[in-house]
C-alpha positions, 0 to 999 in steps of 0.5 A, spaced: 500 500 500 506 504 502 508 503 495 501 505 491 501 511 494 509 513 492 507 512 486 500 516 486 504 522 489 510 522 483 504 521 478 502 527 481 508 532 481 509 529 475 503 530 472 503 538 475 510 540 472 508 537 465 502 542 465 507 548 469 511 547 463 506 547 457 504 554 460 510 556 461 511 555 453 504 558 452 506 565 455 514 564 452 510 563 445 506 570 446 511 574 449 515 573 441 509 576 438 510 582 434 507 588 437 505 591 431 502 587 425 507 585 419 507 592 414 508 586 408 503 582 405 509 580 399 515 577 399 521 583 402 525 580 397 521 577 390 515 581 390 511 575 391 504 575 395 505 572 402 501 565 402 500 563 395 507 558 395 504 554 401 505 558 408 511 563 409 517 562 412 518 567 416 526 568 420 528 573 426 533 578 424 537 582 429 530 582 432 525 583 427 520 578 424 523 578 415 517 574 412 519 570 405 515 567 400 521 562 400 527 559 403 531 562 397 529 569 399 532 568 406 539 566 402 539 572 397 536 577 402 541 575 407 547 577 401 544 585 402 540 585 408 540 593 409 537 593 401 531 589 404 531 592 410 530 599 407 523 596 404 520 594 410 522 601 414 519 604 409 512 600 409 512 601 417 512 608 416 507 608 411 502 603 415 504 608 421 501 614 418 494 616 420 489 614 414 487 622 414 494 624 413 495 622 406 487 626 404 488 633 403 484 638 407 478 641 405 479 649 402 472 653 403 
């Protein structure tokens, strides 16, 4: 009987420190998500819609979430990383801009 409950009080501890990790994991997993959304819906790299060749591959460099449409991508934007990362800054100062900033103002 001692044994039995040996055994239930470790399948216990471990059943807890499983599920502690799994949470653990989970909150890990949320705190890597971007703040802001990808300012992309291509490739930085080739032009190419984001998605259309099967889902996208997606690296983190010095910080910053790249999407590609591919692998080779990731190789040629790795050759000349500034070249890319121009285009992306670019498209995140253009989805920061308000919507009524690119209208012009009403003359009356």
């Amino acid at each position: 009987m001692q044994m039995g409950k040996k055994l239930a009080v470790w399948f216990g501890a471990a059943m807890i420190g499983t599920a502690s990790m799994a949470f653990a994991a989970d909150a890990g997993a949320d705190a890597k998500k971007p703040e802001k959304p990808y300012p992309l819906t291509v490739c930085v790299v080739s032009g190419e819609k984001l998605g259309e060749m099967g889902k996208a591959h997606v690296i983190d460099y010095e910080g910053r979430e790249i999407r590609f449409c591919c692998r080779d991508c990731e190789k040629t934007f790795r050759k000349n990383p500034e070249k890319y990362l121009k285009k992306l800054d670019a498209a995140e100062k253009a989805a920061e801009k308000p919507a009524d900033a690119e209208k012009p103002a009403d003359k009356e």
